[in-house]
C-alpha positions in Angstrom: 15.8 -4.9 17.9 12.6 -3.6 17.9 11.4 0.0 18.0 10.8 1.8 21.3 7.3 1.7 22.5 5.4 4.6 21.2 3.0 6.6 23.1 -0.6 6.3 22.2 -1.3 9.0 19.0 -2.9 11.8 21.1 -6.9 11.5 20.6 -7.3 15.5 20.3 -10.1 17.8 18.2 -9.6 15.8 15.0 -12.4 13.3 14.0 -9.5 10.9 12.3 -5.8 10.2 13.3 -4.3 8.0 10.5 -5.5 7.8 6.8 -3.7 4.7 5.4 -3.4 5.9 1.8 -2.3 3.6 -1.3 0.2 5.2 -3.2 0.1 4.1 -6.7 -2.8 5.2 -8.3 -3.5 7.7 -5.5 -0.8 9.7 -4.3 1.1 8.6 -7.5 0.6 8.0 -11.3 -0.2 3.9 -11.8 1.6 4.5 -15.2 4.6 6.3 -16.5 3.3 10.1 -16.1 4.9 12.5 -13.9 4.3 12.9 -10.3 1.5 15.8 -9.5 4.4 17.6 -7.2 2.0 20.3 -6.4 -0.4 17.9 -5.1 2.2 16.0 -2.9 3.6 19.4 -1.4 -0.3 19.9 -0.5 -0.5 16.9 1.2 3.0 17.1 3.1 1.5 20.5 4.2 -1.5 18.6 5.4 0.7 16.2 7.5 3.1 19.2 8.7 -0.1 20.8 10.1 -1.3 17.2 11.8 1.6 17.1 13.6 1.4 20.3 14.8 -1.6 21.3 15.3 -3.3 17.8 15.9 -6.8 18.8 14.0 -6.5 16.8 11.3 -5.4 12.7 10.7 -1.8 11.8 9.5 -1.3 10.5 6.2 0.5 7.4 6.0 1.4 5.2 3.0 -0.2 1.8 2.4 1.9 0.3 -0.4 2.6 -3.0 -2.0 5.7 -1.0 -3.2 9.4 -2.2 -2.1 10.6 -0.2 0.8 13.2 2.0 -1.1 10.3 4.1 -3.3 7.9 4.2 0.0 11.1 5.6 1.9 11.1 8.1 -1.4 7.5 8.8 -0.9 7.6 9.3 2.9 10.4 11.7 2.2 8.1 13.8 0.3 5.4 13.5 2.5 7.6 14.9 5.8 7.4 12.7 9.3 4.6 10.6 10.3 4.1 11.6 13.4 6.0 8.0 14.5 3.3 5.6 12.4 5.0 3.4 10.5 4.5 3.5 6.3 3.1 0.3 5.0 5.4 -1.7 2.5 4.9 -4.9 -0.4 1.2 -5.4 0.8 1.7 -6.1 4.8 5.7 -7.8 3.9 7.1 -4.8 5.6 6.1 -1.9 8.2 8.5 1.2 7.4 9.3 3.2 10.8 10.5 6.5 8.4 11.5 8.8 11.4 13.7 5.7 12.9 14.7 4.8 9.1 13.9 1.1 10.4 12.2 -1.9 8.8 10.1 -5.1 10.3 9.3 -7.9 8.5 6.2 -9.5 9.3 6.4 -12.1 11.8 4.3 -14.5 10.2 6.7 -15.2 7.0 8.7 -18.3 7.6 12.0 -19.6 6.0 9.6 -21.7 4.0 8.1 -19.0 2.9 11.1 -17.1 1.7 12.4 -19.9 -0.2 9.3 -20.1 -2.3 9.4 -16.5 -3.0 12.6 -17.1 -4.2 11.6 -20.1 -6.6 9.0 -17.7 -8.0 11.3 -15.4 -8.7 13.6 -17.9 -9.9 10.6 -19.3 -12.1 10.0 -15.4 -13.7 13.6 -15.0 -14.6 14.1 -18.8 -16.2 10.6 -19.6 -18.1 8.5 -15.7 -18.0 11.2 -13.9 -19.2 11.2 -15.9 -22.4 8.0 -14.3 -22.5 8.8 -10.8 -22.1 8.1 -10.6 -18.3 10.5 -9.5 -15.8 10.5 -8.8 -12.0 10.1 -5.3 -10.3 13.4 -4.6 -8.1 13.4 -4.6 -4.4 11.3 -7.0 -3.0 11.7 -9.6 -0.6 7.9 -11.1 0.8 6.5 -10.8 -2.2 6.9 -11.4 -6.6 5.7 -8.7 -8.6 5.4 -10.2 -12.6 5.3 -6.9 -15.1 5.3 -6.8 -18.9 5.8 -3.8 -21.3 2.1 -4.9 -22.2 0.0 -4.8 -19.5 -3.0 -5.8 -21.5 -1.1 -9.1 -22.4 -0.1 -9.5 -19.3 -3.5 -10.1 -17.9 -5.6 -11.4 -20.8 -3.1 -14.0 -22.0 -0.1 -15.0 -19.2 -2.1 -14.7 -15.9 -4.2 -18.1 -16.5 -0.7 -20.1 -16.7 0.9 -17.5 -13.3 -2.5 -18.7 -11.7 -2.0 -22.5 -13.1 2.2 -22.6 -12.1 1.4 -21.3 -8.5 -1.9 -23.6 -7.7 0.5 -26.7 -9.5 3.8 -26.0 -7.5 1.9 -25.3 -4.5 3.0 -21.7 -4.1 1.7 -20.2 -0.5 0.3 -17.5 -2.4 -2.6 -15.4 -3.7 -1.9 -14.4 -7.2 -3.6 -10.5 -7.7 -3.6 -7.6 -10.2 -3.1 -4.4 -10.5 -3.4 -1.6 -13.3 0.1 -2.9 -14.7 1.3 -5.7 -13.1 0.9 -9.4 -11.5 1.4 -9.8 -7.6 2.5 -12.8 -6.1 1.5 -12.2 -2.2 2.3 -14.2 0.5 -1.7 -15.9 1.6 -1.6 -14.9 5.2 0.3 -10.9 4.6 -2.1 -8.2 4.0 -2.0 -4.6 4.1 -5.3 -5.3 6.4 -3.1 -7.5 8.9 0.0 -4.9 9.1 -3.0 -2.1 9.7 -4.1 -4.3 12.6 -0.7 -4.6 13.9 -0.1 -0.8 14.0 -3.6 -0.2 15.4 -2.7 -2.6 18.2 0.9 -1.4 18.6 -0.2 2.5 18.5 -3.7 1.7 20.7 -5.7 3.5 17.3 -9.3 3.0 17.3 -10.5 1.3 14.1 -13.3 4.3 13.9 -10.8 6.9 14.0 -8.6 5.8 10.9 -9.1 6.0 7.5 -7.9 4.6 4.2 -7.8 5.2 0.4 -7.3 3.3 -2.6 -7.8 2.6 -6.1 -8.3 -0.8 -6.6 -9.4 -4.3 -5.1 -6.6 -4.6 -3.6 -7.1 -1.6 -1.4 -10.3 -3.7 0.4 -7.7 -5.1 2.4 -8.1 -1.3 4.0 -11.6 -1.0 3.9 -12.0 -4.0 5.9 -10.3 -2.4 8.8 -11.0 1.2 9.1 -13.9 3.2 9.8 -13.8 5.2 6.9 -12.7 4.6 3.2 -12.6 7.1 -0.2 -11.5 6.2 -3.3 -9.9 9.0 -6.4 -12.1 9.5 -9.0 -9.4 6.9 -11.0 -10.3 3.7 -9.1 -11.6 1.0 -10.6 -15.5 0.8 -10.9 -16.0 -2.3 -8.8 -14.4 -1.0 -5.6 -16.2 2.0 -5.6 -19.4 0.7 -4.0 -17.5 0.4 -1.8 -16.5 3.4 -0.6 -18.2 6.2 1.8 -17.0 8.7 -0.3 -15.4 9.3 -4.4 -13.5 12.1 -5.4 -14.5 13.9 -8.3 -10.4 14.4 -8.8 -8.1 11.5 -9.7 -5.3 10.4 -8.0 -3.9 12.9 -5.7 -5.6 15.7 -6.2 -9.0 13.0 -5.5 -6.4 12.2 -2.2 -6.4 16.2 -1.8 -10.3 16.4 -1.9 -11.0 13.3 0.5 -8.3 14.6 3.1 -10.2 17.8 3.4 -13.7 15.8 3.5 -12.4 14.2 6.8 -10.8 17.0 8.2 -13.2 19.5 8.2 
């Protein structure tokens, strides 16, 4: 069943009412460093205070992460005043305070079964190869190696090659430590459309943030977009605004940028 109808996000003295964030690389460490907990109960505080006192937009996560660590993040982040979190790049939108999950519509059976032969494919022939797959997906292949660097200088031509040869529906993108397999027509941009449509939000009164190319799949669709000082070089540009602070301390800065 689908989630109860919810009532248009009140349009009261804030300037913003959503801030699609990315989470690794913003709110979190892209690597293997620990969490900035300080940071995160500073932005929790921030959404505690949006819900209350309505001055100031809701942060909500925009991940290509599996739903079980954006359920861990939303946790930390407290409700969402009923926006659902944003899961495996568009796959998946998260309803935290309901604890339900919605696949997008457009994946088909077909689609599903060639996830699974990519998967199938990184187990059999990549892991020879030192690859393996991140846990927890299911609309999308995400290819990691203990070296990145390898990863993307030296196996991503033949990922590229295997998916164009076997006809693969999907676009094959990077990230700081990892290969993503996603689905052609799933996009954070389309599930941000989706919940603007479903939650009547006006594209000039959301946000995003993110950290790398990836993340213009939010740019195209809000009115606003900041970057941590962290993210890459070439999204940058474009951005209306970089943090002097990376990750989410940079989150921290840009929050109070737009809610002042």
């Amino acid at each position: 069943m689908p989630p109860a109808p919810h009532p248009r996000v009140a349009l009261d003295s804030r300037r913003f009412d959503v801030v699609f964030c990315d989470v690794d690389g913003c709110l979190m460490p892209e690597f293997t460093e620990p969490a900035d907990l300080s940071a995160l109960v500073a932005v929790a505080e921030h959404n505690a205070r949006a819900e209350r006192d309505r001055d100031r937009p809701i942060v909500v996560p925009c991940t290509g992460r599996p739903q079980p660590f954006c359920e861990a993040v939303c946790k930390m982040l407290g409700r969402l005043d009923g926006v659902p979190a944003i899961c495996e790049h568009g796959g998946w939108r998260y309803h935290f305070e309901q604890h339900r999950w919605i696949i997008e519509p457009n994946i088909t059976g077909a689609d599903r079964e060639a996830i699974r032969a990519a998967e199938r494919w990184v187990e059999q022939d990549l892991a020879t190869l030192g690859c393996f797959l991140e846990l927890g997906k299911h609309t999308g292949v995400t290819i990691i190696h203990p070296d990145p660097d390898h990863l993307h200088r030296d196996l991503l031509p033949m990922i590229r090659r295997t998916v164009d040869e076997r006809g693969w529906p999907f676009q094959v993108a990077t990230t700081w430590t990892c290969v993503n397999l996603t689905l052609a027509h799933v996009s954070k941009g389309l599930a941000i459309r989706r919940i603007m449509d479903e939650y009547g939000l006006d594209r000039s009164r959301c946000a995003g943030i993110g950290d790398t190319m990836g993340d213009l799949a939010i740019r195209r669709e809000v009115g606003w977009f900041g970057c941590p000082s962290n993210a890459l070089d070439e999204l940058k540009p474009h951005a209306d605004a970089v943090a002097d602070e990376p990750l989410a301390r940079g989150v921290l800065a840009l929050l109070t940028l737009i809610s002042s």
